[in-house]
VEXDREN-2710 file (C-alpha; in Angstrom, 1 decimal):
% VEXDREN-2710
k/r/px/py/pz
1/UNK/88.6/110.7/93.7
2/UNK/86.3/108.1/94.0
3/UNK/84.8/107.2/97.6
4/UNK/87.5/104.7/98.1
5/UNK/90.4/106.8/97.3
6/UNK/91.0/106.0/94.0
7/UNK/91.4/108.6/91.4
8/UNK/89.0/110.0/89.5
9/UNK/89.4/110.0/85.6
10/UNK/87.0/112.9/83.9
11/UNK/85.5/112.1/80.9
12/UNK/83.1/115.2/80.4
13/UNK/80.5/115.0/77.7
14/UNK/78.7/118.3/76.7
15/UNK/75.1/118.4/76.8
16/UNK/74.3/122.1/77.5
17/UNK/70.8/122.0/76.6
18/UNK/70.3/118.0/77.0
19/UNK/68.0/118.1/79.8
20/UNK/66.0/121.2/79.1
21/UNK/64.8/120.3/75.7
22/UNK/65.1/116.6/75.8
23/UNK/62.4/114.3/75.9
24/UNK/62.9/111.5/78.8
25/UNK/63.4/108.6/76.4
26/UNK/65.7/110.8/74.4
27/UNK/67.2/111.5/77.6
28/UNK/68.0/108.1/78.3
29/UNK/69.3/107.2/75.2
30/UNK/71.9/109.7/75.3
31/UNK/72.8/108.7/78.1
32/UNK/72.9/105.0/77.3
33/UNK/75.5/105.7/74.4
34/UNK/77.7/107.8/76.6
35/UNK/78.1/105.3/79.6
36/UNK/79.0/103.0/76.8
37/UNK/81.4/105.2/75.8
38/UNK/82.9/105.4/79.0
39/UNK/81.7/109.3/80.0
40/UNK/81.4/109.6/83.5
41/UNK/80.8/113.6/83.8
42/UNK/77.2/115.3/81.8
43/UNK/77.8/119.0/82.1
44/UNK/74.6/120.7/81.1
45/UNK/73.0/124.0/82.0
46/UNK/70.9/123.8/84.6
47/UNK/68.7/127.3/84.3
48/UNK/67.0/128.5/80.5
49/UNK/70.4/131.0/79.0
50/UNK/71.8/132.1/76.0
51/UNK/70.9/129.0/74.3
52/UNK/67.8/128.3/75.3
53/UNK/65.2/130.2/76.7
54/UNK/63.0/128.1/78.7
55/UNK/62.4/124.5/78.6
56/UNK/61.3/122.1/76.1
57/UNK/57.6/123.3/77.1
58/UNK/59.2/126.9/77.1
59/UNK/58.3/127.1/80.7
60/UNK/61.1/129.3/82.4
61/UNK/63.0/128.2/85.7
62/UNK/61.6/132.0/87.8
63/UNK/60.0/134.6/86.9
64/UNK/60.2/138.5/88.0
65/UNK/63.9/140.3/88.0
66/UNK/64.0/142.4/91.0
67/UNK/62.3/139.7/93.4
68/UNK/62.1/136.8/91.6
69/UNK/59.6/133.7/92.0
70/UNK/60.6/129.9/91.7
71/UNK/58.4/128.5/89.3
72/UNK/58.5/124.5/90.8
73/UNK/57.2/122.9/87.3
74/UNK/60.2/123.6/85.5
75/UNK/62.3/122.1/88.4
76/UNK/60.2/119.1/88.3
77/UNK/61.0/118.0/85.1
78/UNK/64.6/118.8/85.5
79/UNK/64.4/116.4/88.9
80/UNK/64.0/113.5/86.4
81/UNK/66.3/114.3/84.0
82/UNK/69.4/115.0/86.6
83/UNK/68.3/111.5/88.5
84/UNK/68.6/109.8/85.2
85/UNK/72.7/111.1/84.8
86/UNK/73.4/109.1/88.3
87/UNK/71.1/106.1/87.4
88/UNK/73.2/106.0/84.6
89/UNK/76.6/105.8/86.6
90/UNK/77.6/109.5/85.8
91/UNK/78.2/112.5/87.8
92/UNK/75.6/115.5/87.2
93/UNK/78.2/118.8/86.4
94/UNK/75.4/121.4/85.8
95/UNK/76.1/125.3/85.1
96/UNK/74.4/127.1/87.9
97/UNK/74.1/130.5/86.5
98/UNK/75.5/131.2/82.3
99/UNK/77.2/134.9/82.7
100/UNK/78.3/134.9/78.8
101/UNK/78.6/138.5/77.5
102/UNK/79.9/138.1/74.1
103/UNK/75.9/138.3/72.4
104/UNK/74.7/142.2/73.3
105/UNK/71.7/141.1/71.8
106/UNK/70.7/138.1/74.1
107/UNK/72.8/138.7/77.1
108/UNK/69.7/139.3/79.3
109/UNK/68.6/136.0/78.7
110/UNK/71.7/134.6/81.2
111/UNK/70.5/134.6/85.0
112/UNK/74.4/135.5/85.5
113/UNK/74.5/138.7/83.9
114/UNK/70.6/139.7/84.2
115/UNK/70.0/139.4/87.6
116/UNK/71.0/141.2/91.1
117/UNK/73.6/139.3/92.8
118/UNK/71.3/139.5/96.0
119/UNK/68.5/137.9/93.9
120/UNK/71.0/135.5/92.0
121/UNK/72.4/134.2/95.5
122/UNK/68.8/133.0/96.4
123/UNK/68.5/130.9/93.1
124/UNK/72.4/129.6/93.1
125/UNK/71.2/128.4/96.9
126/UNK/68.0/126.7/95.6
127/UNK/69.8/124.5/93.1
128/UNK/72.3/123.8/95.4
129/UNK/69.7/122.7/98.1
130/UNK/67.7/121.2/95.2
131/UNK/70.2/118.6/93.5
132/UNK/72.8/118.5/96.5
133/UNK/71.8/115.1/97.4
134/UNK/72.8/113.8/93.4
135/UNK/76.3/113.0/92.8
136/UNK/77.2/116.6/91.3
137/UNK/79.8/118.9/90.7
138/UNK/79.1/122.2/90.8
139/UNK/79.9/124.7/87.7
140/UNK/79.1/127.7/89.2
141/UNK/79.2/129.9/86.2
142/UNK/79.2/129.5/82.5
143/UNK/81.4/131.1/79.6
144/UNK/82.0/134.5/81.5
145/UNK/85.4/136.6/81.6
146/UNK/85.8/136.4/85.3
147/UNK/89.1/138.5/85.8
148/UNK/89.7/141.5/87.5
149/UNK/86.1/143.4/89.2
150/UNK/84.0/140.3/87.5
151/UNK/86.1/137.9/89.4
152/UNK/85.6/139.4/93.0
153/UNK/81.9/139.5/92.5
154/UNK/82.1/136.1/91.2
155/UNK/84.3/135.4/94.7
156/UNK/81.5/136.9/96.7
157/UNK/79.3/135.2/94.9
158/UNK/80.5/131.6/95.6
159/UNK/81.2/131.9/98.8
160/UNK/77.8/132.9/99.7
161/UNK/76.0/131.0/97.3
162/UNK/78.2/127.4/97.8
163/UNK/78.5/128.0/101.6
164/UNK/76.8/125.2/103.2
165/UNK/78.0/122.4/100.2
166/UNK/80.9/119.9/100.4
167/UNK/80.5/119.4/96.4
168/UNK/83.5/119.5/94.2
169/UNK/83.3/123.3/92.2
170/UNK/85.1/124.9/89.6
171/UNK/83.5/127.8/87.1
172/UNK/83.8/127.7/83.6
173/UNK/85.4/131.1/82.2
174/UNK/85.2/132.2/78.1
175/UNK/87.5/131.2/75.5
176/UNK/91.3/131.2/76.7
177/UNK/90.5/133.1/79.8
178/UNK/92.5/131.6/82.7
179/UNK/91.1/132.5/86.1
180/UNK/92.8/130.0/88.3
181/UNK/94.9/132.8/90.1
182/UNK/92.0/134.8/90.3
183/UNK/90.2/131.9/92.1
184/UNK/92.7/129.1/93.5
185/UNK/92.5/130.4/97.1
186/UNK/88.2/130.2/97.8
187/UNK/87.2/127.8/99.9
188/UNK/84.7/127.0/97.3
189/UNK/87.0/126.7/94.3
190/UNK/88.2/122.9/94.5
191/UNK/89.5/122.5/90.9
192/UNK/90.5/124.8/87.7
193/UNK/88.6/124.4/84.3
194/UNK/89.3/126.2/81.3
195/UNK/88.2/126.6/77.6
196/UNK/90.6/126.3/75.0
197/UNK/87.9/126.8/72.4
198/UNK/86.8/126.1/68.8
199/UNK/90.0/127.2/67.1
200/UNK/92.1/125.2/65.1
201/UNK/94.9/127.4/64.2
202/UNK/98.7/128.4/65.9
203/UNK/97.7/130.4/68.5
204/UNK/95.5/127.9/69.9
205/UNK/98.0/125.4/69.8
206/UNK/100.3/127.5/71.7
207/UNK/97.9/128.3/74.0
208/UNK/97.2/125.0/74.7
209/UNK/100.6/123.5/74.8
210/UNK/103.2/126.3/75.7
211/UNK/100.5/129.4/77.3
212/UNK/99.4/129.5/81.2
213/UNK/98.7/126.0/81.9
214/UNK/102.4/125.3/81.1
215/UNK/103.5/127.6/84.1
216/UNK/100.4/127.6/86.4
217/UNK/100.1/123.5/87.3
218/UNK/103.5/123.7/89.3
219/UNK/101.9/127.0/91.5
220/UNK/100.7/126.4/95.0
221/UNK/98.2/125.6/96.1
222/UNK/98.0/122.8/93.3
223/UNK/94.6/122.2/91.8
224/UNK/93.4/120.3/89.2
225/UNK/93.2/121.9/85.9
226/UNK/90.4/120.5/83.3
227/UNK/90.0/122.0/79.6
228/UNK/86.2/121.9/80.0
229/UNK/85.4/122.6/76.5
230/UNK/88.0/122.0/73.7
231/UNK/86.6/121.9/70.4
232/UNK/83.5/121.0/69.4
233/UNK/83.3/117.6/66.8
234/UNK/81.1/119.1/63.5
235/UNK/81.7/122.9/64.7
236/UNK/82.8/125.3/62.3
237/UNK/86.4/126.0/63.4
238/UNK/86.6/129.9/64.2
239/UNK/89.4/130.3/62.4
240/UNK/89.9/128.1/59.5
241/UNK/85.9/128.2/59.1
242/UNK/86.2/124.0/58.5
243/UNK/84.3/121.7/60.2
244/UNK/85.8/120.5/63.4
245/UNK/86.8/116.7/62.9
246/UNK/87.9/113.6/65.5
247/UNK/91.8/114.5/64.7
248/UNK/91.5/117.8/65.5
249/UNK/89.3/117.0/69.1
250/UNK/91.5/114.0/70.0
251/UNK/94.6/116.4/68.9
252/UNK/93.3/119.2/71.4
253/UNK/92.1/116.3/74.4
254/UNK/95.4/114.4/74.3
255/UNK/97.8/117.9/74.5
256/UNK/95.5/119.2/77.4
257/UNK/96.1/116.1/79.1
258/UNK/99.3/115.9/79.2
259/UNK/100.1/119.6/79.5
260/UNK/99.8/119.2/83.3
261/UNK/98.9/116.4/85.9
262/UNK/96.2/114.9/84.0
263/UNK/93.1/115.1/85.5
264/UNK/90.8/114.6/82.4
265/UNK/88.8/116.4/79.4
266/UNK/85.7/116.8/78.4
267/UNK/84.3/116.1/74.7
268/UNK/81.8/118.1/72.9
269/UNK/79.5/117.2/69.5
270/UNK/78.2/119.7/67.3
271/UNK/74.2/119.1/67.6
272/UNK/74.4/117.3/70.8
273/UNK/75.6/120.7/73.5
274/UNK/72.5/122.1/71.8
275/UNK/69.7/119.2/71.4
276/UNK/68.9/119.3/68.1
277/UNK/66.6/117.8/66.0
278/UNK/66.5/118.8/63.0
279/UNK/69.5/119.9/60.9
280/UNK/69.9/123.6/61.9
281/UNK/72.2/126.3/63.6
282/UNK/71.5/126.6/67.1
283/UNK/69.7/129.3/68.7
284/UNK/72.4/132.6/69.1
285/UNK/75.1/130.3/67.5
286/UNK/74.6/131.2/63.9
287/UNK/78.4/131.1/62.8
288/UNK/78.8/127.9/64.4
289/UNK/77.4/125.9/61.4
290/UNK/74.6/123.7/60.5
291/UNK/74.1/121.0/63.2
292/UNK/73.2/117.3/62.9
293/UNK/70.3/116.2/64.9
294/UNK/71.4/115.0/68.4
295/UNK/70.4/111.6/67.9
296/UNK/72.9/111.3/64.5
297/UNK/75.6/113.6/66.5
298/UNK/76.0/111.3/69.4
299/UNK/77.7/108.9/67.3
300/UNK/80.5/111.4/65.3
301/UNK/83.6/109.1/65.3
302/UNK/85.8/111.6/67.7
303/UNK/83.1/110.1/70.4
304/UNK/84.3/106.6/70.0
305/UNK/87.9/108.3/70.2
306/UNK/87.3/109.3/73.6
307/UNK/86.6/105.7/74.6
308/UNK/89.7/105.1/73.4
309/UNK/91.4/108.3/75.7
310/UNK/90.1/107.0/78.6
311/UNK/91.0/103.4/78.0
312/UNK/94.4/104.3/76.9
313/UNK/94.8/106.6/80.1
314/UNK/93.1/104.4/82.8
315/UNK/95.4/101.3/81.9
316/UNK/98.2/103.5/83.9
317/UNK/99.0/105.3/87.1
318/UNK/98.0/108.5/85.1
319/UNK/97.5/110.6/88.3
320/UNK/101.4/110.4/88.6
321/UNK/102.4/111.9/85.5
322/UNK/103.3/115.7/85.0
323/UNK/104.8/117.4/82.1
324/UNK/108.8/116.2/81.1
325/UNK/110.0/118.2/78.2
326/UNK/113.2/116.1/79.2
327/UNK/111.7/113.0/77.2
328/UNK/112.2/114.8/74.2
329/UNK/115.3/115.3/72.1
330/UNK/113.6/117.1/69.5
331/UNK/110.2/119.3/70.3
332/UNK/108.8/119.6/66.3
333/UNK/106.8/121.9/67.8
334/UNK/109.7/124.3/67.3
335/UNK/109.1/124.5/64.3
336/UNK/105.1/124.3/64.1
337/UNK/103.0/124.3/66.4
338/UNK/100.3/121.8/64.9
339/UNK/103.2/119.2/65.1
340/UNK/103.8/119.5/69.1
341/UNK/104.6/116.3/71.0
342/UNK/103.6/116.1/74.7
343/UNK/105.8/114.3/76.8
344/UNK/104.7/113.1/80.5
345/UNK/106.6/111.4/83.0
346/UNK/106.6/109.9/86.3
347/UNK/108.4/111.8/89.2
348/UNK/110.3/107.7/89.9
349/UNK/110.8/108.1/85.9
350/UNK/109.3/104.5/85.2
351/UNK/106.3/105.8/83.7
352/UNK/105.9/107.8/80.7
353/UNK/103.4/109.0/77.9
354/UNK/104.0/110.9/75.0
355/UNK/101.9/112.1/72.1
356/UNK/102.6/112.6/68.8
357/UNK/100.3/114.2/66.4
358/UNK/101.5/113.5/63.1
359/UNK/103.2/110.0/64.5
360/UNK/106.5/109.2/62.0
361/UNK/109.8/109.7/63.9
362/UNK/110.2/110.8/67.4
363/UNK/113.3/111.5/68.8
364/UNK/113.2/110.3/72.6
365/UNK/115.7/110.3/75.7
366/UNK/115.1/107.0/76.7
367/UNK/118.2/107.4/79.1
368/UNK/116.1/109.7/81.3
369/UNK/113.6/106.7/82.1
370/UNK/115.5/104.1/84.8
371/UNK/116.0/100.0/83.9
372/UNK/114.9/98.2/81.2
373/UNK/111.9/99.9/79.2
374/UNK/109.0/98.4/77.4
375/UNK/107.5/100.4/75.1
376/UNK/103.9/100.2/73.9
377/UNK/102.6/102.5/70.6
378/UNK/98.3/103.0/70.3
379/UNK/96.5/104.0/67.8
380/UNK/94.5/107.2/69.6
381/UNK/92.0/106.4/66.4
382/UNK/90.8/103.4/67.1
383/UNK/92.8/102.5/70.3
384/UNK/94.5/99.9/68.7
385/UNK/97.9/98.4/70.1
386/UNK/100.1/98.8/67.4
387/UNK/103.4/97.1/68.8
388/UNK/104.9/97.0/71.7
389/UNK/109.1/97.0/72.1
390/UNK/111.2/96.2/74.8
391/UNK/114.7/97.9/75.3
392/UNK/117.2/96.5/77.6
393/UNK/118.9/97.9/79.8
394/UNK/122.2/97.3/79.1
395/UNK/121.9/97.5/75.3
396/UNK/119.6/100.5/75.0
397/UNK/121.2/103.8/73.8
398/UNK/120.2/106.7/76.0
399/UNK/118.9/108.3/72.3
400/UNK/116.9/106.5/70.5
401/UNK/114.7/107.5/67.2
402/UNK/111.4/105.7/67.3
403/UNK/109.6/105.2/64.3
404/UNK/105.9/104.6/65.1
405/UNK/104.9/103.3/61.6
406/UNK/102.8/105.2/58.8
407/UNK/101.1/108.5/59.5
408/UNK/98.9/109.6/61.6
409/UNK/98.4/110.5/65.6
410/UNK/100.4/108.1/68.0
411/UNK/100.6/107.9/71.6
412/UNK/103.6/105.8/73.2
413/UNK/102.6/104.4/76.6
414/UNK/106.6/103.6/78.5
415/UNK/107.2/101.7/81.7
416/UNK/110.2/101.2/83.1
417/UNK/111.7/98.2/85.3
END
């Protein structure tokens, strides 16, 4: 929440590489054209990785494995580029330490899988002591499979590493890996994020919509649960090998949403997570696809949708919602999962979203919702109103088919008097 209680909408933006291989007044526009967007969250990493192997001088962060040595410049340059997020209005959301193993070929080139934990502690503590004075939230490892034996060192890790912080931290696991049983409980461990990945195909959608995030937000101790990195904008789609469009990333944001509490999403562009600049596959990302410079990714449509998210979102008590399968007369989900409609209500049942991916008719229970109901239908496009109905009370049927219009993804905003 923000410093006088009031929630906190996340709207992530994905800059991986963004501040080690930017140039300041490339820096700076970025991050001009997200704050207009209404991003309030840069995750980046914050340590060369997988993806890049120093900084944009190819200066690396240490050197040495078994006792390593702090080499200042690169922090120096990173100071000015972490300062700019908050000038900005945004919260800094670095990865401390990228523990990916999925490249055999480069996995040495991740301070989470290459150093000792001993020596790993020491650098985890010197960015925390480094940029704990930013508005931050700490990642404190990137893209890893941290269940079973790599989840207790990643326990021990954190709670040696994040002892003497008050930040907000999560960790950032691989693909459809869900760790929040394996981490709810740490004192360190203040929220859940989660990667539902670069798929666009059924098993992803279940995943998304009907796998552990369906069960896990109503376990205790509640957390908040944040898909860190759907699909990528422009990315080669892992399993239909098309590009990635704004559909299929507002499809993915708007079903993790509402799938629990909603807490918020984060947004990724093809070109940008990697900085770019020149039209090329990024370093150790080959089947990922050609990229678009940054500077002509930052402004793929499915950026402008997430304006339009957060707008849509923000314009309600949207920390009161939770799933409400009861909304629904008809799930077409049933029958495929690309067509699944989420369905959020209020626990006082005078609030209620519910989004539709393929828009048409949708078969609602309006007799769960109490009182009159006015019913308002966006465009998650352009965030257009489309109409707005009211149903009374007293003539309102408690089913009800509502046709949003023509084609296309719909999301039906419903208050209740």
């Amino acid at each position: 929440m923000h410093s006088n209680s009031q929630p906190f909408f996340w709207l992530g933006d994905t800059a991986w590489n963004g501040p080690l291989l930017s140039a300041e007044s490339d820096w700076a526009a970025y991050l001009s054209d997200r704050a207009q967007k209404g991003f309030n969250v840069i995750q980046f990493v914050a340590l060369p990785w997988i993806g890049a192997t120093g900084d944009a001088t190819g200066r690396p962060a240490y050197l040495g494995q078994g006792m390593i040595r702090i080499e200042p410049a690169f922090f120096r340059r990173l100071d000015r580029r972490v300062d700019m997020i908050n000038e900005f209005g945004m919260i800094a959301a670095p990865v401390l330490a990228w523990a990916a193993a999925w490249n055999p070929d480069s996995v040495h080139l991740n301070p989470g899988n290459s150093l000792s934990d001993e020596q790993l502690i020491v650098l985890l503590r010197y960015l925390v002591s480094r940029y704990g004075a930013h508005q931050a939230i700490w990642i404190l490892a990137g893209d890893g499979i941290y269940t079973g034996d790599e989840a207790e060192r990643w326990r021990r890790i954190g709670r040696s590493a994040l002892r003497l912080t008050n930040r907000s931290t999560t960790i950032h696991p691989a693909a459809k890996v869900w760790v929040a049983p394996e981490f709810r409980r740490e004192p360190w461990f203040h929220f859940n994020g989660y990667q539902s990945a670069h798929g666009t195909d059924d098993d992803t959608f279940r995943w998304i919509n009907a796998g552990p995030l369906s069960i896990d937000w109503q376990t205790e101790p509640a957390c908040p649960h944040i898909n860190l990195e759907p699909c990528y904008e422009d990315h080669i789609s892992m399993t239909s090998g098309e590009r990635i469009n704004a559909y299929d990333v507002r499809r993915a944001s708007y079903w993790s949403l509402l799938a629990a509490r909603p807490a918020g999403v984060t947004y990724g562009a093809h070109g940008v997570w990697s900085w770019e600049t020149m039209a090329e596959p990024p370093l150790s990302h080959p089947h990922s696809g050609i990229a678009k410079p940054w500077f002509e990714a930052i402004n793929l449509p499915g950026s402008h949708c997430m304006k339009h998210l957060k707008s849509i979102f923000t314009s309600v008590d949207w920390w009161r919602l939770c799933p409400c399968p009861e909304l629904l007369r008809f799930q077409p989900g049933s029958e495929s999962p690309a067509r699944f409609t989420s369905a959020a209500c209020s626990e006082e049942r005078d609030l209620a979203m519910i989004y539709s991916p393929e828009g048409g008719s949708i078969q609602l229970n309006l007799g769960f919702l109490s009182g009159e109901v006015t019913m308002r239908c966006f465009s998650p496009e352009n965030g257009k109103l489309l109409w707005q109905r009211h149903f009374d009370e007293n003539k309102r049927r408690s089913e009800e088919t509502i046709d949003t219009g023509s084609p296309g993804d719909r999301m039906l905003v419903l208050r209740a008097s």
